[in-house]
PDBQT receptor file of N, H, CA, C and O in Angstrom, charges set to zero:
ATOM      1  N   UNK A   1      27.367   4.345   4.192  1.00  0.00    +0.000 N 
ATOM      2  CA  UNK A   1      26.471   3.222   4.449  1.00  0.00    +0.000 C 
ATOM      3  C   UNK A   1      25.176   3.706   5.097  1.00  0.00    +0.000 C 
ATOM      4  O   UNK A   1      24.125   3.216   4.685  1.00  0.00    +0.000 OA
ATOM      5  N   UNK A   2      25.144   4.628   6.080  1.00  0.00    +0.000 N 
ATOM      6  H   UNK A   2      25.997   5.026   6.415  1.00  0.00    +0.000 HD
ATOM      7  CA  UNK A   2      24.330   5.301   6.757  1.00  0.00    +0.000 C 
ATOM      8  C   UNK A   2      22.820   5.633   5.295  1.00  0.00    +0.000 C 
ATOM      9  O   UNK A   2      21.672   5.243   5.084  1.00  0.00    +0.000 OA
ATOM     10  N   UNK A   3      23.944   6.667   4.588  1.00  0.00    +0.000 N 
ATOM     11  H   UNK A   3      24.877   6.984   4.759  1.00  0.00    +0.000 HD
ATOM     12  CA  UNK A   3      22.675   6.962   3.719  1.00  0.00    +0.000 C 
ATOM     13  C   UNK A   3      22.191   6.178   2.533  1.00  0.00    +0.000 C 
ATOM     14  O   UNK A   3      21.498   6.786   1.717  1.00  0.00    +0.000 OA
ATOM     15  N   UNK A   4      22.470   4.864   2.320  1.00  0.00    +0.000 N 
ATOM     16  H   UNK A   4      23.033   4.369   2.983  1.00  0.00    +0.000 HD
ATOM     17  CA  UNK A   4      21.823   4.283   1.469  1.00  0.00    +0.000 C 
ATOM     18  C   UNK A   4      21.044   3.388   2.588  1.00  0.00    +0.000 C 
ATOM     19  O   UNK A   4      19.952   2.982   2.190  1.00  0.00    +0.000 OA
ATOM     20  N   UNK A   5      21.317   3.094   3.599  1.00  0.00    +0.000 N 
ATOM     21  H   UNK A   5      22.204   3.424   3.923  1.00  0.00    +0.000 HD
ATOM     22  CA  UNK A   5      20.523   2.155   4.926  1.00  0.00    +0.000 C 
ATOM     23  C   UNK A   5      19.097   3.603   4.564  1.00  0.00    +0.000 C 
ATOM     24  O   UNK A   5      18.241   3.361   3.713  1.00  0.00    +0.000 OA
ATOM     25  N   UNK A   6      19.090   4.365   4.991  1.00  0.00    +0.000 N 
ATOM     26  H   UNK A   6      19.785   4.561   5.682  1.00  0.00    +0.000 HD
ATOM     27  CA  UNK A   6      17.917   5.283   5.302  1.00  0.00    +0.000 C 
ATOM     28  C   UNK A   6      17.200   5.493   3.359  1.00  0.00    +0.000 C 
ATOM     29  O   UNK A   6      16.010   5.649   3.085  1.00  0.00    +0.000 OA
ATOM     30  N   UNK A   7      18.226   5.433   2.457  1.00  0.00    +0.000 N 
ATOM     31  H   UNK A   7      19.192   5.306   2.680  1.00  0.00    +0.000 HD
ATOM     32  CA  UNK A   7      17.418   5.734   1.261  1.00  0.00    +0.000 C 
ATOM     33  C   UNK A   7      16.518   4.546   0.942  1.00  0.00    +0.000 C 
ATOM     34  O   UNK A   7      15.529   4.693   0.225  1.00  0.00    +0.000 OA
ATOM     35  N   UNK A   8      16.916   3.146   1.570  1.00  0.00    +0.000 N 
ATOM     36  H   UNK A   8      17.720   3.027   2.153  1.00  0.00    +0.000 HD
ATOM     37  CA  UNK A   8      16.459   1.940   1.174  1.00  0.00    +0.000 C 
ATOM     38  C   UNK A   8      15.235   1.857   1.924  1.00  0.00    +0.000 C 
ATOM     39  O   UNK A   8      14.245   1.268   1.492  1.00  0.00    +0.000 OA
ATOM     40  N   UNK A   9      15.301   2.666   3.479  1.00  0.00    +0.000 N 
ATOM     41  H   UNK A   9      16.106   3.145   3.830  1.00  0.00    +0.000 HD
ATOM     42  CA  UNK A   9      14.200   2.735   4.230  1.00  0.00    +0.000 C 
ATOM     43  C   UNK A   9      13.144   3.823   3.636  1.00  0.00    +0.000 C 
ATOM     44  O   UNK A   9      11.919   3.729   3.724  1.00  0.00    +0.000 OA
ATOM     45  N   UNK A  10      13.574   4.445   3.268  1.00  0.00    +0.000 N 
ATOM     46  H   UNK A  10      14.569   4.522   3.196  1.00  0.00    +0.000 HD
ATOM     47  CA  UNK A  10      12.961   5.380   2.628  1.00  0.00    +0.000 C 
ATOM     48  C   UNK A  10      11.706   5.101   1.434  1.00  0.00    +0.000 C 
ATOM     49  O   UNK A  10      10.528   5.456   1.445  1.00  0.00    +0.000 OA
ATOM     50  N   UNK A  11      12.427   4.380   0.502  1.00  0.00    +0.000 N 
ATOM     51  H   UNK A  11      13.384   4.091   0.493  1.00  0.00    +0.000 HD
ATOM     52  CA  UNK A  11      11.835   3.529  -0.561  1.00  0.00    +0.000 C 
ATOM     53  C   UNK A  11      10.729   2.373   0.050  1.00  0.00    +0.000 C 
ATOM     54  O   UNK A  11       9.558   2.355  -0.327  1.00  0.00    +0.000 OA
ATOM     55  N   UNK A  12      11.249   1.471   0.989  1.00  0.00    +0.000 N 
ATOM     56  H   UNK A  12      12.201   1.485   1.296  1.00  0.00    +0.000 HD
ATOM     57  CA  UNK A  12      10.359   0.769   1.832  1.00  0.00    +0.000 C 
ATOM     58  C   UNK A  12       9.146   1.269   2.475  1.00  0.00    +0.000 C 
ATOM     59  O   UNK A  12       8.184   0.558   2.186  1.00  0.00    +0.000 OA
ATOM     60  N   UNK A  13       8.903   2.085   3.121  1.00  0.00    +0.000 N 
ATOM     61  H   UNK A  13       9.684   2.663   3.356  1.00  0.00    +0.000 HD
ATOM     62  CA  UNK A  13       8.221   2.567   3.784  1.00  0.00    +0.000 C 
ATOM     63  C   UNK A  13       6.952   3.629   2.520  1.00  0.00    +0.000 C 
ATOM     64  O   UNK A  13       5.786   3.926   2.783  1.00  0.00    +0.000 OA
ATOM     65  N   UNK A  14       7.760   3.982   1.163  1.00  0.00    +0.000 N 
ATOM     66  H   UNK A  14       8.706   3.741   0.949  1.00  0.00    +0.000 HD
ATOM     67  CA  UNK A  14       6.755   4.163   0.490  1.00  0.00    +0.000 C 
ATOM     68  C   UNK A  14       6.272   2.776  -0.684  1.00  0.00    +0.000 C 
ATOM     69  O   UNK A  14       5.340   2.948  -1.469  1.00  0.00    +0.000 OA
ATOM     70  N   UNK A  15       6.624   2.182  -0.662  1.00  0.00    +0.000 N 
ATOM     71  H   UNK A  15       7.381   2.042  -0.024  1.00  0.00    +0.000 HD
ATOM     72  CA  UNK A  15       5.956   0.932  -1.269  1.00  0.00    +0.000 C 
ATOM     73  C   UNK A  15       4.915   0.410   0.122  1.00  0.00    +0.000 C 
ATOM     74  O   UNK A  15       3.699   0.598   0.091  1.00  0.00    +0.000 OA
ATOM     75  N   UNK A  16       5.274   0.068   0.727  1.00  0.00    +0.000 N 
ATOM     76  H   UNK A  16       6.262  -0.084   0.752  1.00  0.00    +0.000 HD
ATOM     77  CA  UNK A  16       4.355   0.038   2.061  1.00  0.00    +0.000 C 
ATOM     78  C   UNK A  16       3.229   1.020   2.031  1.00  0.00    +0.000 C 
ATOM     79  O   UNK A  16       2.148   0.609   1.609  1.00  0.00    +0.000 OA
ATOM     80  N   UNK A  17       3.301   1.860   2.296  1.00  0.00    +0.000 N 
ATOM     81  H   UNK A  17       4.179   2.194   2.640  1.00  0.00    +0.000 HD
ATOM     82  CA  UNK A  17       2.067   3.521   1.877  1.00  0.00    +0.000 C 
ATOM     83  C   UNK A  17       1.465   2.975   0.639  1.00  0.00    +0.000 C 
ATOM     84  O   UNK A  17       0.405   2.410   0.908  1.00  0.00    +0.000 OA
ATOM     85  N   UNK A  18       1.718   2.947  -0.442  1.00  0.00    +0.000 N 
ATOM     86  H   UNK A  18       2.578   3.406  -0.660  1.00  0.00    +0.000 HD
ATOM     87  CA  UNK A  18       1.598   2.794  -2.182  1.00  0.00    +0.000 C 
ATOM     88  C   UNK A  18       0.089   1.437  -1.953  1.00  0.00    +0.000 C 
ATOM     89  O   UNK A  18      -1.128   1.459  -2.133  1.00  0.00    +0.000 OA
ATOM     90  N   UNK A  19       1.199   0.320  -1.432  1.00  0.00    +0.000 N 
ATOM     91  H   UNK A  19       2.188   0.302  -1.286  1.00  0.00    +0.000 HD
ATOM     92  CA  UNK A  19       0.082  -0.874  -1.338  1.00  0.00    +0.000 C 
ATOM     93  C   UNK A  19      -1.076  -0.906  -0.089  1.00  0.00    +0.000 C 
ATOM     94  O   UNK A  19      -1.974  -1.744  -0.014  1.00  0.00    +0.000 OA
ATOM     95  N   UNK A  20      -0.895  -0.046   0.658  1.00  0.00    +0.000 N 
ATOM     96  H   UNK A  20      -0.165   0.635   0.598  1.00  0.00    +0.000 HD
ATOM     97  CA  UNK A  20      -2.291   0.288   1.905  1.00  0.00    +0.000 C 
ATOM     98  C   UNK A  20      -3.049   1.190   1.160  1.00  0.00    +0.000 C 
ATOM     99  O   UNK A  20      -4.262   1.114   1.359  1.00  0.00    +0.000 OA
ATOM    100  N   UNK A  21      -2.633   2.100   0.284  1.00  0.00    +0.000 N 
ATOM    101  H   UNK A  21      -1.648   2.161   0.122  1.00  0.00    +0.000 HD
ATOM    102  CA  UNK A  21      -3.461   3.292  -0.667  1.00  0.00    +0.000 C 
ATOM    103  C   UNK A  21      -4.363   2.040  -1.396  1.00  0.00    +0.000 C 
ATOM    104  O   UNK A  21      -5.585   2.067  -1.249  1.00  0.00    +0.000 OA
ATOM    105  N   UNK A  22      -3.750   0.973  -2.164  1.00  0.00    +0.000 N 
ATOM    106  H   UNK A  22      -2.757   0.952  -2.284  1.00  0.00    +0.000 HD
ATOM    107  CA  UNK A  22      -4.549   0.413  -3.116  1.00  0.00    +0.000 C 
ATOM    108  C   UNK A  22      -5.327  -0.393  -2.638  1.00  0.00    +0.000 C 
ATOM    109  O   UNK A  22      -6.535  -0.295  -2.855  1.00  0.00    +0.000 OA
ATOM    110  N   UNK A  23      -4.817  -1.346  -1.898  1.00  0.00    +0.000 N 
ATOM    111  H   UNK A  23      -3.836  -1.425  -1.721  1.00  0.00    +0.000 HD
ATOM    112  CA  UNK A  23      -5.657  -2.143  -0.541  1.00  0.00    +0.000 C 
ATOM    113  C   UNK A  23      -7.153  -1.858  -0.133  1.00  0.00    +0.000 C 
ATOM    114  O   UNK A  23      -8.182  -2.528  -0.221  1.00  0.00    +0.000 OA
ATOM    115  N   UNK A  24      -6.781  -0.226   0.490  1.00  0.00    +0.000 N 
ATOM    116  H   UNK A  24      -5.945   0.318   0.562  1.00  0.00    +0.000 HD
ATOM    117  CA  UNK A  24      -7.934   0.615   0.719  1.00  0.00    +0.000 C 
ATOM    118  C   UNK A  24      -9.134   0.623  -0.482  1.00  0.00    +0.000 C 
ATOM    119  O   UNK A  24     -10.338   0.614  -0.225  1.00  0.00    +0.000 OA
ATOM    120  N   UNK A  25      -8.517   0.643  -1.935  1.00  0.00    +0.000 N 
ATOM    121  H   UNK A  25      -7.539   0.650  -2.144  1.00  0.00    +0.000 HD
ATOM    122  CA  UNK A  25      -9.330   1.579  -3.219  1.00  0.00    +0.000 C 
ATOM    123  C   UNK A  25      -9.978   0.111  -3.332  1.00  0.00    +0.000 C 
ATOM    124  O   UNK A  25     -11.207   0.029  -3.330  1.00  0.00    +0.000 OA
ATOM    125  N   UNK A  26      -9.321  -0.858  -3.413  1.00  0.00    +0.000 N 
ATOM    126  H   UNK A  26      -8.323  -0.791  -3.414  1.00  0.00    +0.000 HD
ATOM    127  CA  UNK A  26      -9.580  -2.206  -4.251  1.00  0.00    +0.000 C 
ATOM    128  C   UNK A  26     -10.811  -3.055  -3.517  1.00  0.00    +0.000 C 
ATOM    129  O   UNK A  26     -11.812  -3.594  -3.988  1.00  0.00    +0.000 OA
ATOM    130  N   UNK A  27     -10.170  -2.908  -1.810  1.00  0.00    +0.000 N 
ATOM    131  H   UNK A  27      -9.357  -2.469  -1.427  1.00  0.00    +0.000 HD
ATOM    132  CA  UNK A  27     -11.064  -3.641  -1.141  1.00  0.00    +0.000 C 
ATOM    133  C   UNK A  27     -12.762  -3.246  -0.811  1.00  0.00    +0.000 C 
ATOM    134  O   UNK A  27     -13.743  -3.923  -0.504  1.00  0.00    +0.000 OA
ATOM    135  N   UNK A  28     -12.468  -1.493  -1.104  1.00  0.00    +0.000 N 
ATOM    136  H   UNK A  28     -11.671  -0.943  -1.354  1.00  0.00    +0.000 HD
ATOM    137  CA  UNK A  28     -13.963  -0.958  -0.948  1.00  0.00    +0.000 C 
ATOM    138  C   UNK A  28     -14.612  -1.203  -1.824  1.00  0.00    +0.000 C 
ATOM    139  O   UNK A  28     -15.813  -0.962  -1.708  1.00  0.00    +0.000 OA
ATOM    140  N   UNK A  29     -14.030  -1.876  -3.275  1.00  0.00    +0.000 N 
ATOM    141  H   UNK A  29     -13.054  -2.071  -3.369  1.00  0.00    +0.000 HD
ATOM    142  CA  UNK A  29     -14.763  -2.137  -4.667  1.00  0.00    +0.000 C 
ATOM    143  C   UNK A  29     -14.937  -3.777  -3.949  1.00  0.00    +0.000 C 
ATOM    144  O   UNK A  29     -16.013  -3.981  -3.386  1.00  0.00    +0.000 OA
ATOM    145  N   UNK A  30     -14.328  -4.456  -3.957  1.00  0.00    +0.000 N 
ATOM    146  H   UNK A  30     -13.454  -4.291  -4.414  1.00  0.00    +0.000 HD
ATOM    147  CA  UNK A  30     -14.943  -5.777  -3.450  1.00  0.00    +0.000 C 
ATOM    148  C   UNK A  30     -15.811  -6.476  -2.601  1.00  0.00    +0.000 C 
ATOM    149  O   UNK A  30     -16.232  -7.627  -2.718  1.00  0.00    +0.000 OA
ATOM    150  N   UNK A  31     -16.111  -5.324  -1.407  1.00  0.00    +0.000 N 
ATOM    151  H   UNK A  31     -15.769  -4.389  -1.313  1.00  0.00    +0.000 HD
ATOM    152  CA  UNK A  31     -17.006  -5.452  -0.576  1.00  0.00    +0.000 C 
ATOM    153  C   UNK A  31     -18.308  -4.776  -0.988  1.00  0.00    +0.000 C 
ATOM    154  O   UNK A  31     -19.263  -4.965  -0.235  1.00  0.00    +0.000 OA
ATOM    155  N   UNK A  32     -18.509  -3.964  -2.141  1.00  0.00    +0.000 N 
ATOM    156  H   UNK A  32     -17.734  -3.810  -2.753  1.00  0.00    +0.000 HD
ATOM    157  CA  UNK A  32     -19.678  -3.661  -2.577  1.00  0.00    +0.000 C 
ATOM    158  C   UNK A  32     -20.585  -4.453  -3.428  1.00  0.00    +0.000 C 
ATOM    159  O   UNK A  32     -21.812  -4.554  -3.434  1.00  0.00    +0.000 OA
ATOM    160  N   UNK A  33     -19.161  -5.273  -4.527  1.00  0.00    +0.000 N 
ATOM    161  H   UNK A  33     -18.165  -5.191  -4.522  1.00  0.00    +0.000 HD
ATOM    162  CA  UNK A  33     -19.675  -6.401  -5.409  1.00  0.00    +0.000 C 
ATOM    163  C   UNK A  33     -19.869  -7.773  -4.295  1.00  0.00    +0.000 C 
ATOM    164  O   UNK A  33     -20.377  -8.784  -4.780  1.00  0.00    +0.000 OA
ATOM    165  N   UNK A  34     -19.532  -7.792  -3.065  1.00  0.00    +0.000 N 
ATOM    166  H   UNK A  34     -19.119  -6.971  -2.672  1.00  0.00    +0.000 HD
ATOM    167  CA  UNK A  34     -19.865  -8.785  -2.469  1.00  0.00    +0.000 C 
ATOM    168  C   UNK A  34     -21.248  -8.848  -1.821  1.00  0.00    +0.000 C 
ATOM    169  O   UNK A  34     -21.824  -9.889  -1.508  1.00  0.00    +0.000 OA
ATOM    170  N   UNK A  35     -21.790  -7.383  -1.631  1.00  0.00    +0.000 N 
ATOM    171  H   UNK A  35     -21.321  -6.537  -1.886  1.00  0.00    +0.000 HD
ATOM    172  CA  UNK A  35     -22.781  -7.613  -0.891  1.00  0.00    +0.000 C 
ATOM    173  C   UNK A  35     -23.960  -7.454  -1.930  1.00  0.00    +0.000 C 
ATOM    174  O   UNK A  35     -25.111  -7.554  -1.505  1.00  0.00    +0.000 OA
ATOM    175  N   UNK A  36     -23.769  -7.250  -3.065  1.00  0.00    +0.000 N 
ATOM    176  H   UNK A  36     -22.834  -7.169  -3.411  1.00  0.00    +0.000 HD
ATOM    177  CA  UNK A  36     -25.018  -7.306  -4.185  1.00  0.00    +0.000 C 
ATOM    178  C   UNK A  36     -24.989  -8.636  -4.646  1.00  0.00    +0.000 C 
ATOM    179  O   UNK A  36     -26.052  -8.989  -5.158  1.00  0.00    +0.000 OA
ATOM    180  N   UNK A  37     -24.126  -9.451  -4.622  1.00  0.00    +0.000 N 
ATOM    181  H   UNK A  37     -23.263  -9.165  -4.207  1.00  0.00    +0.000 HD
ATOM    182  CA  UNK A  37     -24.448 -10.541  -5.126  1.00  0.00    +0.000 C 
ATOM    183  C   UNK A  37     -24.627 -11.611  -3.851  1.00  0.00    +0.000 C 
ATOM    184  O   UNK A  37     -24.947 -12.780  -4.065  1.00  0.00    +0.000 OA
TER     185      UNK A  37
């Protein structure tokens, strides 16, 4: 039980990482088209 508790955390914690990576890429494109228009 131990190691599927930590593989599940494991997986969590990179979907978490994954969506702050895109967050980061997406939001710097939106704040550029926000301030030209």
């Amino acid at each position: 039980m131990g190691k599927f508790f930590k593989g599940c955390l494991t997986v969590f914690v990179a979907f978490i990482a994954l969506g702050v990576i895109v967050a980061l890429f997406t939001g710097g494109g939106e704040d550029d088209v926000a301030s030209d228009t």
